[in-house]
C-alpha positions in Angstrom: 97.3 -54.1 37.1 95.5 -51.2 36.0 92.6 -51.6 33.3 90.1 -49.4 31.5 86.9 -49.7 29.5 85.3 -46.7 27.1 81.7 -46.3 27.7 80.0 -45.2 24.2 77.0 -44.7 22.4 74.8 -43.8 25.3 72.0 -41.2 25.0 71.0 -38.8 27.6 67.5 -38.9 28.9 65.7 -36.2 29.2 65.8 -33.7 31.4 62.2 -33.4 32.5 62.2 -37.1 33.1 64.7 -36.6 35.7 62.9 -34.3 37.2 60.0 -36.3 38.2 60.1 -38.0 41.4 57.5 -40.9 39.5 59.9 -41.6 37.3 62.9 -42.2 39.7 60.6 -45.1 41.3 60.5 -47.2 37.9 63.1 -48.9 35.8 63.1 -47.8 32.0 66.1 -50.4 30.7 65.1 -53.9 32.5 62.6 -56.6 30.8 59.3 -55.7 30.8 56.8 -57.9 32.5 54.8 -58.7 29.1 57.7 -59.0 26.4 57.1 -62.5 26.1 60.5 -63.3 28.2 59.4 -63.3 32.1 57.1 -66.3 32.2 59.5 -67.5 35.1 58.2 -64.4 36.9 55.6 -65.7 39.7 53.6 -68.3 37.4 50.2 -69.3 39.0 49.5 -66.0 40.1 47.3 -63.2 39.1 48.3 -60.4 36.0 47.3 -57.7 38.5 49.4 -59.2 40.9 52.7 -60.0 38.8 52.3 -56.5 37.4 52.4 -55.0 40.9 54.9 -57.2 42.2 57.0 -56.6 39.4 56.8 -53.1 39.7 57.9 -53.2 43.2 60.8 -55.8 42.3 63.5 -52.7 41.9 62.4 -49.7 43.2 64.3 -46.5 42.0 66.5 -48.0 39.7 66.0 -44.7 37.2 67.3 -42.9 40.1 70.4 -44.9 40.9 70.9 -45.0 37.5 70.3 -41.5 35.7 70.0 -39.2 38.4 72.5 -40.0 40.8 74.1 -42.3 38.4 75.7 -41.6 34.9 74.3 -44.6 32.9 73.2 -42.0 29.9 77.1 -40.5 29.8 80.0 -41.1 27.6 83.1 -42.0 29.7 85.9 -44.3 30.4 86.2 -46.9 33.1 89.7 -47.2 34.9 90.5 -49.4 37.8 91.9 -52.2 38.9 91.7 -55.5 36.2 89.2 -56.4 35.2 87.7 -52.9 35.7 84.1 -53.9 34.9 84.2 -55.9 38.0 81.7 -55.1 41.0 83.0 -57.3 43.7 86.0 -59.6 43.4 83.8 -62.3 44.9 81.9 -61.9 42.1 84.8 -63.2 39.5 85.3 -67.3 38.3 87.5 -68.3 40.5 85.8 -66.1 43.1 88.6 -63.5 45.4 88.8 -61.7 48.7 90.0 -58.1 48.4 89.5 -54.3 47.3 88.5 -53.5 43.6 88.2 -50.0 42.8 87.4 -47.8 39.6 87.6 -44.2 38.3 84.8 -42.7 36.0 86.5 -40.0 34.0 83.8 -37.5 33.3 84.7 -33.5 34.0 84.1 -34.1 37.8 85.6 -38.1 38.3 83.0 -40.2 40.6 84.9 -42.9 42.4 84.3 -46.5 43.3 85.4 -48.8 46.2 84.4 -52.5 47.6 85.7 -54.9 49.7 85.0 -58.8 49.8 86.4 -60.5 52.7 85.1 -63.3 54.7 83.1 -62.0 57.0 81.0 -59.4 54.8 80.8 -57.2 51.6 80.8 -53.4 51.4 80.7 -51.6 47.8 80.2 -47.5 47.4 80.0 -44.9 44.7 79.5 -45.2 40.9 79.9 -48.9 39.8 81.9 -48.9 36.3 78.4 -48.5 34.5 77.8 -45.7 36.1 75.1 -47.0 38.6 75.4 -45.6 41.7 75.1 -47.9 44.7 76.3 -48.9 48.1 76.0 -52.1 49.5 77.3 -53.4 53.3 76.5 -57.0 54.6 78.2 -59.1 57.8 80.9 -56.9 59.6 80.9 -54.3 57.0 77.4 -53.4 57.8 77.8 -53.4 61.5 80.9 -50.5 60.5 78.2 -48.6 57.9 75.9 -48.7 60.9 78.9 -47.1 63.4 80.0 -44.3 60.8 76.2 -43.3 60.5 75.2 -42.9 63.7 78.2 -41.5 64.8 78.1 -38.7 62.0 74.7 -37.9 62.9 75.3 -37.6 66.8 78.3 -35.3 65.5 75.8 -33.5 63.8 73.8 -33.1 67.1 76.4 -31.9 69.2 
């Protein structure tokens, strides 16, 4: 069954930000270390230290998800049901299969995964518009394959 989900009320960020390679390395739309909520965060150790690890926690998550990704855009989900869905081993009772969505923005960005038993892959623009790729077990042994075979392709 096919499924869709409107995306609205986003606001762009600026252009200058994305721009600048510092910002791509932080994450402007997570909890903040001192908001009062991430006591659970390394307790026992140091301020400097929690505010370095925490920094280093999700690298590039601005990048994934403004610059490559489309997390400040307007659009509509469509895909398989439920369409906000990631990974069907993600879903109560948890499945094996494909799950696949359509971001409809003037160029459409596509999204594909796969959850079987022996590994997970996931590629393109999840349906929030974070861009990603993911390969564990078999599927990253195949990832590996494809990449090193396009790039002795390239050297031919």
């Amino acid at each position: 069954m096919i499924d869709s989900y409107p995306f609205t009320g986003r606001t762009l960020k600026p252009l200058w930000k994305k721009l600048n390679p510092i910002w791509w390395v932080q994450n402007d739309d997570e909890q903040r270390l001192d908001d009062g909520t991430t006591d659970w965060y390394r307790p026992g150790q140091p301020q400097w230290f929690r505010r370095l690890a925490w920094e280093l926690r999700n690298p590039f998550q601005n990048l994934r998800a403004y610059v490559f990704g489309v997390q400040d855009r307007n659009y509509t989900a469509i895909g398989r049901a439920p369409v906000l869905t990631v990974q069907r081993d993600d879903l109560q009772p948890p499945e094996r299969g494909w799950q696949w969505c359509l971001l409809k923005l003037p160029l459409p960005l596509p999204f594909v995964s796969y959850s079987g038993p022996r590994g997970v892959f996931y590629a393109g623009w999840q349906p929030t518009g974070f861009f990603g790729f993911k390969a564990t077990g078999w599927a990253l042994y195949v990832l590996l394959v494809l990449i090193l075979g396009a790039v002795g392709a390239a050297l031919i």
